[in-house]
N, CA, C and O atoms as a DFTB+ gen file, in Angstrom:
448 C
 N C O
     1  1     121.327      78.232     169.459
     2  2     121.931      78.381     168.155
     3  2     120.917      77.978     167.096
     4  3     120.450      76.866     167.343
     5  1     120.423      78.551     165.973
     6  2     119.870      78.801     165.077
     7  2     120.399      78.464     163.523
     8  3     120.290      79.264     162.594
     9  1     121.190      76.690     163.378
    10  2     122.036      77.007     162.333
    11  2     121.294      75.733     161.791
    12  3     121.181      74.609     162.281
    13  1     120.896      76.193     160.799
    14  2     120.312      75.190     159.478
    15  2     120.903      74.218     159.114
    16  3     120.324      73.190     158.764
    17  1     122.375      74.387     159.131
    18  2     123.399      73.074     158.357
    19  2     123.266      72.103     159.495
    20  3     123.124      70.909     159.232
    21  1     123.293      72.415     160.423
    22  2     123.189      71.285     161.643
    23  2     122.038      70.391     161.201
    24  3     120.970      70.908     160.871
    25  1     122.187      69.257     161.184
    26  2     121.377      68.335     160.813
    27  2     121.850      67.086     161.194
    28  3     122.803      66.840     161.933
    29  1     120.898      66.113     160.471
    30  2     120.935      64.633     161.330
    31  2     122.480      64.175     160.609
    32  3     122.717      64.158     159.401
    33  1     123.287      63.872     161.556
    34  2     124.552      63.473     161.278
    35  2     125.478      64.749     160.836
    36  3     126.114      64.826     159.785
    37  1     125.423      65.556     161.688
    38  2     126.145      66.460     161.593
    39  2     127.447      66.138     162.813
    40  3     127.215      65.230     163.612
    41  1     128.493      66.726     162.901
    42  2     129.253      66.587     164.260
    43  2     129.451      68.033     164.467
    44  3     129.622      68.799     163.519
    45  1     129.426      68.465     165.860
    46  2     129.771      69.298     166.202
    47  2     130.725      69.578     167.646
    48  3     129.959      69.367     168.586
    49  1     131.710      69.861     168.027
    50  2     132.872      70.083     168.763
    51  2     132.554      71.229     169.472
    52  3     132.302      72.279     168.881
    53  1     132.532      71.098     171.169
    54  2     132.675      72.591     171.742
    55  2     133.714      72.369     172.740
    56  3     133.914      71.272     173.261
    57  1     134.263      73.254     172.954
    58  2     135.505      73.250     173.961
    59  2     135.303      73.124     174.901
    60  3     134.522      74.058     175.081
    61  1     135.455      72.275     176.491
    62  2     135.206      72.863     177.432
    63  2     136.883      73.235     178.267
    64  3     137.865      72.527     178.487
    65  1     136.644      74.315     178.479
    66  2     137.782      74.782     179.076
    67  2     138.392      74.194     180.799
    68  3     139.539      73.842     181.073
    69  1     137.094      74.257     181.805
    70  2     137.652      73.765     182.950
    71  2     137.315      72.651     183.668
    72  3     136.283      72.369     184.277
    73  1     138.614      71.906     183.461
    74  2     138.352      70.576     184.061
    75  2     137.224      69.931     184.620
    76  3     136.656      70.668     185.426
    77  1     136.619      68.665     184.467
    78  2     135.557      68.674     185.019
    79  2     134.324      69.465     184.507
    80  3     133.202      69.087     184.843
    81  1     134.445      70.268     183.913
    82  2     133.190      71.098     183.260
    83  2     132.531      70.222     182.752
    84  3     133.013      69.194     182.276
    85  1     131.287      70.521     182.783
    86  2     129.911      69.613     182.052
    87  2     129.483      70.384     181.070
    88  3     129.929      71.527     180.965
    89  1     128.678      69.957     180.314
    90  2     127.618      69.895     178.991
    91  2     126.494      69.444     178.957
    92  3     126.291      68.251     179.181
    93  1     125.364      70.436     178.623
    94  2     124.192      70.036     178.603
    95  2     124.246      69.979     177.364
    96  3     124.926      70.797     176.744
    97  1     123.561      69.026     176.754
    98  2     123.592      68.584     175.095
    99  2     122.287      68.264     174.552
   100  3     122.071      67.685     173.488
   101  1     121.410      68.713     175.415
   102  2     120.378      67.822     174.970
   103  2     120.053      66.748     174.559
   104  3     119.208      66.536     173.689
   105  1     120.634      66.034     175.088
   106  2     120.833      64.043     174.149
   107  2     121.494      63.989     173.565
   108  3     121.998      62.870     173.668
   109  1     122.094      64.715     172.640
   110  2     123.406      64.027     171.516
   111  2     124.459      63.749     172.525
   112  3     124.722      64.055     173.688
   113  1     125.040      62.889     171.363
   114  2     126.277      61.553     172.303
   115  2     127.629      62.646     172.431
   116  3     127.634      63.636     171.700
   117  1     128.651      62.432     173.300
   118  2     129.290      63.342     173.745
   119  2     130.197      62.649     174.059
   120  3     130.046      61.811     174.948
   121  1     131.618      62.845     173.283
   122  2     132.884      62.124     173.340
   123  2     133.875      62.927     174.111
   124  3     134.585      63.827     173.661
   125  1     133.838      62.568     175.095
   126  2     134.162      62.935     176.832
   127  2     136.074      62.970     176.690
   128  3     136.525      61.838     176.864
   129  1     136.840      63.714     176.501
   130  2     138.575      63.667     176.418
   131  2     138.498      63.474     174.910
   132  3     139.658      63.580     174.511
   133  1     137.925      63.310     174.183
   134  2     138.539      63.799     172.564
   135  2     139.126      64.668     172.515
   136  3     138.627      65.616     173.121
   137  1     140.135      64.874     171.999
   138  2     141.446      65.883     171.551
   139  2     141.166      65.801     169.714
   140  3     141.063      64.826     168.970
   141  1     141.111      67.159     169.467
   142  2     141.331      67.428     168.001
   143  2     142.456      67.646     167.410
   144  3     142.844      68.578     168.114
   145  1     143.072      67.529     166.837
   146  2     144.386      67.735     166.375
   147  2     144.388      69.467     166.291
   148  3     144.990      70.247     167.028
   149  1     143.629      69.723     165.300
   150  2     143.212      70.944     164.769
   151  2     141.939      71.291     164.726
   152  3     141.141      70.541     164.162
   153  1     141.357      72.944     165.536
   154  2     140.213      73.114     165.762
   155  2     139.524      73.258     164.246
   156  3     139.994      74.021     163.402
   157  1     138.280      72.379     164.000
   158  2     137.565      72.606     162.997
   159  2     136.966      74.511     162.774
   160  3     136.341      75.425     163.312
   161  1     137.521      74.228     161.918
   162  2     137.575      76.022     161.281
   163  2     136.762      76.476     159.905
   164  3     137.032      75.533     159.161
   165  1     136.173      77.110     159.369
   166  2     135.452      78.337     160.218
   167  2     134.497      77.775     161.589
   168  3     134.667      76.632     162.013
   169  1     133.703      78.511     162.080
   170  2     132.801      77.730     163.258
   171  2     131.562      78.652     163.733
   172  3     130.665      78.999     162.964
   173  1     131.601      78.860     164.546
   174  2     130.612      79.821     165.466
   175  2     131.322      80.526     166.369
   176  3     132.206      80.087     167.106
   177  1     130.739      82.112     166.264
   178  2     131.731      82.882     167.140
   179  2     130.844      83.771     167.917
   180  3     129.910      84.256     167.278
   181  1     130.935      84.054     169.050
   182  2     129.793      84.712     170.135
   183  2     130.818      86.338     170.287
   184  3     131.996      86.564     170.009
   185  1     129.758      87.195     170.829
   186  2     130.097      88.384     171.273
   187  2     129.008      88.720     171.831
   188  3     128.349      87.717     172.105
   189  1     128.326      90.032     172.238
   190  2     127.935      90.863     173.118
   191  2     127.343      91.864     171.765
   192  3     126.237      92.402     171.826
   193  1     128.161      91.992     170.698
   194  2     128.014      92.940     169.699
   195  2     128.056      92.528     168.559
   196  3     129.149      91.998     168.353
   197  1     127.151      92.496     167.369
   198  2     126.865      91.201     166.702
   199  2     127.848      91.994     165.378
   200  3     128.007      91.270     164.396
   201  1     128.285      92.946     165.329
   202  2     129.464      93.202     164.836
   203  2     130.749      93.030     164.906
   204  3     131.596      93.105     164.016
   205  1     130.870      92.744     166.258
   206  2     132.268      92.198     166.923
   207  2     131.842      90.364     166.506
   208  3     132.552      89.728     165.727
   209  1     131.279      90.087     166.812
   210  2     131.273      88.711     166.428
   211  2     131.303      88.249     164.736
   212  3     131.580      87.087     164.437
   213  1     131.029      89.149     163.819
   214  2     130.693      88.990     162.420
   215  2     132.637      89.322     162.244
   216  3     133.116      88.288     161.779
   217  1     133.712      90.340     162.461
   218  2     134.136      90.644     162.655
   219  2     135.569      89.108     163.005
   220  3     136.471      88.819     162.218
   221  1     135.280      88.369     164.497
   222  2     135.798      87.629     164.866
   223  2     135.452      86.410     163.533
   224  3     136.367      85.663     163.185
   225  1     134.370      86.334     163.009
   226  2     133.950      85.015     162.273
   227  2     134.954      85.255     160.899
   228  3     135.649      84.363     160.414
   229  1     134.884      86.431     160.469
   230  2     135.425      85.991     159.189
   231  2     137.059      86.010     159.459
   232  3     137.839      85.420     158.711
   233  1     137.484      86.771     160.640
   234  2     139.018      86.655     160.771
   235  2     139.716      85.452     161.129
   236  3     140.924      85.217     161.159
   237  1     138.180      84.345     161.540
   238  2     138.609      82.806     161.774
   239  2     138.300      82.075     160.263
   240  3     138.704      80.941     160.006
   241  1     137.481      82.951     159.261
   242  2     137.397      82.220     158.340
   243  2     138.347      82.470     157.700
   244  3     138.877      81.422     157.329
   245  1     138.954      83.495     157.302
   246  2     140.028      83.728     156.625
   247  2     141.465      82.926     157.000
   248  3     142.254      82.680     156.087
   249  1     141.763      82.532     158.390
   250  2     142.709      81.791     158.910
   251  2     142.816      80.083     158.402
   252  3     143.732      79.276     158.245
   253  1     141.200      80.077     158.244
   254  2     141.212      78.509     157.395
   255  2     142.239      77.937     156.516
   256  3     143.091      77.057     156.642
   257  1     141.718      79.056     155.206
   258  2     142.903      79.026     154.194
   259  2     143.759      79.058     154.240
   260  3     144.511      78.162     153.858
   261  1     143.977      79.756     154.568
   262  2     145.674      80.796     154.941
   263  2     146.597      79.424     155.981
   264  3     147.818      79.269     155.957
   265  1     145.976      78.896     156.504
   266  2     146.772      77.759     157.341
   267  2     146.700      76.530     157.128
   268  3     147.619      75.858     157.596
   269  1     145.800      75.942     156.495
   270  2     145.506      74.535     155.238
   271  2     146.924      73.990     155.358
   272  3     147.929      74.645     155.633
   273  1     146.838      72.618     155.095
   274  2     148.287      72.399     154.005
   275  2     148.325      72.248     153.059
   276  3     149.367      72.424     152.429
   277  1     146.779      71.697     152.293
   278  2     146.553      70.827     150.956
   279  2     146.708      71.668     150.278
   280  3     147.705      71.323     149.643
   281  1     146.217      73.214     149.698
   282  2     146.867      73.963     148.791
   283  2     147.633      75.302     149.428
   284  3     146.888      76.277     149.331
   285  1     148.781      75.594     149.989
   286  2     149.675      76.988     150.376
   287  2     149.315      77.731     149.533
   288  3     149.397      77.629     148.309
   289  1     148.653      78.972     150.531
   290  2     148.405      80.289     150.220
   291  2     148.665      81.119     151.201
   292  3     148.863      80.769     152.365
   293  1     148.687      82.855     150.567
   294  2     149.238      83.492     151.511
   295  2     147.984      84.366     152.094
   296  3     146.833      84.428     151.661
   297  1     148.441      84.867     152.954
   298  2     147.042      85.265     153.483
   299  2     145.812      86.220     152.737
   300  3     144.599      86.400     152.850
   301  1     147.002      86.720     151.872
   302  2     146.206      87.716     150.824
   303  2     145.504      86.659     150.199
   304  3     144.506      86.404     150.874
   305  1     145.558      86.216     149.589
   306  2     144.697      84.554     148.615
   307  2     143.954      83.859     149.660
   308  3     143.002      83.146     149.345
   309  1     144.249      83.982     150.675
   310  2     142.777      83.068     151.636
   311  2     142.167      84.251     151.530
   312  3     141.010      83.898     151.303
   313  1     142.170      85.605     151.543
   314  2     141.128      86.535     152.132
   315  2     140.392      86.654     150.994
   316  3     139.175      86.762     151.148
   317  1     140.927      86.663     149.656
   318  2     140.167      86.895     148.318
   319  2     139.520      85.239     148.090
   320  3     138.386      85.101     147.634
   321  1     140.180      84.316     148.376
   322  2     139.373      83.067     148.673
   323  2     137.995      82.823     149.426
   324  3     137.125      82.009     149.117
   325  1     138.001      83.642     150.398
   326  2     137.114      83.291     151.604
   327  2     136.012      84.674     151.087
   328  3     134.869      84.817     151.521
   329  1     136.624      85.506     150.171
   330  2     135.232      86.213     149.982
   331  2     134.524      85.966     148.884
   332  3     133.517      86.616     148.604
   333  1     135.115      84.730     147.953
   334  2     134.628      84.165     147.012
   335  2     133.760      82.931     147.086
   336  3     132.899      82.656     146.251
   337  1     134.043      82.234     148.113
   338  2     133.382      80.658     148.000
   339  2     132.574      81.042     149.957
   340  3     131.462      80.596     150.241
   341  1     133.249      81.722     150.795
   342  2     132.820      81.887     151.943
   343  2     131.211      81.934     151.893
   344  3     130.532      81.998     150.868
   345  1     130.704      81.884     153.347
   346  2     129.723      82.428     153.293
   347  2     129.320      82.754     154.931
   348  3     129.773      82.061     155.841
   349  1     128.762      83.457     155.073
   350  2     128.568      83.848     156.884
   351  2     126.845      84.323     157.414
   352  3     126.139      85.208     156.929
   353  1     126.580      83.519     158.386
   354  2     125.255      83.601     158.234
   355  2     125.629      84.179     160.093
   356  3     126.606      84.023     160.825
   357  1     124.250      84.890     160.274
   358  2     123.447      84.788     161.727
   359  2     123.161      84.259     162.342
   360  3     121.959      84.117     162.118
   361  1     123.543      83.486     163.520
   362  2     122.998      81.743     163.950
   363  2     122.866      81.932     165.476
   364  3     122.906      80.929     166.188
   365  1     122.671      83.474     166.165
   366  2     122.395      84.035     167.960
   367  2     122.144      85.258     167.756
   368  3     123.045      86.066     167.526
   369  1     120.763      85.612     167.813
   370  2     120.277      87.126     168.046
   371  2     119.267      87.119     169.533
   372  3     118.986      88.244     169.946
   373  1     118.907      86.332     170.064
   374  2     118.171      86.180     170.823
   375  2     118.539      85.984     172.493
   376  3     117.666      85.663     173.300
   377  1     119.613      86.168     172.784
   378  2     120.476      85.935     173.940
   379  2     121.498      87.434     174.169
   380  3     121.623      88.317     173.321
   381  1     122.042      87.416     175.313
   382  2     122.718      88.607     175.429
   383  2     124.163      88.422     174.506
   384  3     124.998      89.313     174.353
   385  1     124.215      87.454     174.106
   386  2     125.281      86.985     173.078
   387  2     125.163      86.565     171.963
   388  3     124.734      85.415     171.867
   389  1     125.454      87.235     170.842
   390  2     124.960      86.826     169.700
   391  2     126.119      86.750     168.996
   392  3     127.195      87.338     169.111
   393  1     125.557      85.609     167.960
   394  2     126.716      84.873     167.422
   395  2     126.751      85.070     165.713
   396  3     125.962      85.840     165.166
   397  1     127.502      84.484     165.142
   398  2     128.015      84.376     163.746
   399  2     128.805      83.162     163.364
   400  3     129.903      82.939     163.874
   401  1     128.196      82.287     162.371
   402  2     128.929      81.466     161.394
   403  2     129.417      81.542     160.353
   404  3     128.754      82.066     159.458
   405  1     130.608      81.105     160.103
   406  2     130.939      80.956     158.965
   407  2     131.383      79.769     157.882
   408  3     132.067      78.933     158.473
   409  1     131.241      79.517     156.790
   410  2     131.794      78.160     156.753
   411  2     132.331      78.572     154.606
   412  3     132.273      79.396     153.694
   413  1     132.683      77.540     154.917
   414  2     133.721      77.121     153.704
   415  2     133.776      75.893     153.280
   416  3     134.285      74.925     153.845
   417  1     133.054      75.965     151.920
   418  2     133.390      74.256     151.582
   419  2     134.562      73.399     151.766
   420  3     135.496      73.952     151.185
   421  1     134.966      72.246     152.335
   422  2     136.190      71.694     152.064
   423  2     136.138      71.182     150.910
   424  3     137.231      70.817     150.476
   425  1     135.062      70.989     150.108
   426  2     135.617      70.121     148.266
   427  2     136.328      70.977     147.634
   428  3     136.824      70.621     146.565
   429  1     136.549      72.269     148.109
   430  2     137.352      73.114     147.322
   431  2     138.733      72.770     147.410
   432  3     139.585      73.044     146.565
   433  1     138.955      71.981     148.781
   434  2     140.451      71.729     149.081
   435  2     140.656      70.037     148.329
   436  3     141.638      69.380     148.675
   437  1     139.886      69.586     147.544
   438  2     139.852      67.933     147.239
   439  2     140.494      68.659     145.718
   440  3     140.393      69.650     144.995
   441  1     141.356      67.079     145.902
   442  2     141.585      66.900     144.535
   443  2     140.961      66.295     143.291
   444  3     140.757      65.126     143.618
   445  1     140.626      66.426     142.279
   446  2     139.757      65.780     141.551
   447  2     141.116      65.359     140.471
   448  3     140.918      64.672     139.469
């Protein structure tokens, strides 16, 4: 993965699906049965077809909004939301799976 925002003190969450499954992490610390309440959203999304994955990214970015609690909107207003403040970068071209990020400020959801 190829993603710039990742940086020192960043956190990042990957699922592992089957029991017992391992993680190679390269050294970062790894909180072994953490449960998220709610999957951190937008994220990184893999495919085979870097259109199908651009595709999957923004239909998870758009779900952000649209499912929030701090300000209710309807899905039409997350989608005009998410093409206003969104942004979606390239972050896997080099593997038979290539991926797509997307992300969304949360200060947009703070109250001032």
């Amino acid at each position: 993965m190829d993603v710039n925002e990742l940086q020192v003190g960043s956190t990042l969450y990957f699922q592992v699906f089957q029991k017992g499954g391992l993680i190679w992490t390269g050294g970062f610390s790894l909180l072994a049965g953490e449960r998220r309440s709610e999957p951190d959203r937008p994220g990184m999304f893999f495919d085979e077809d870097l259109n199908e994955a651009m595709k999957i990214a923004v239909r998870e970015a758009v779900n952000f909004p649209a499912e929030q609690k701090i300000v209710p909107m309807s899905r039409e207003e997350a989608y005009s939301l998410t093409s206003i403040v969104g942004h979606c970068r390239v972050s896997q071209v080099v593997d038979i799976r290539e991926g797509v990020h997307c992300m969304i400020p949360k200060s947009i959801f703070t109250k001032k």
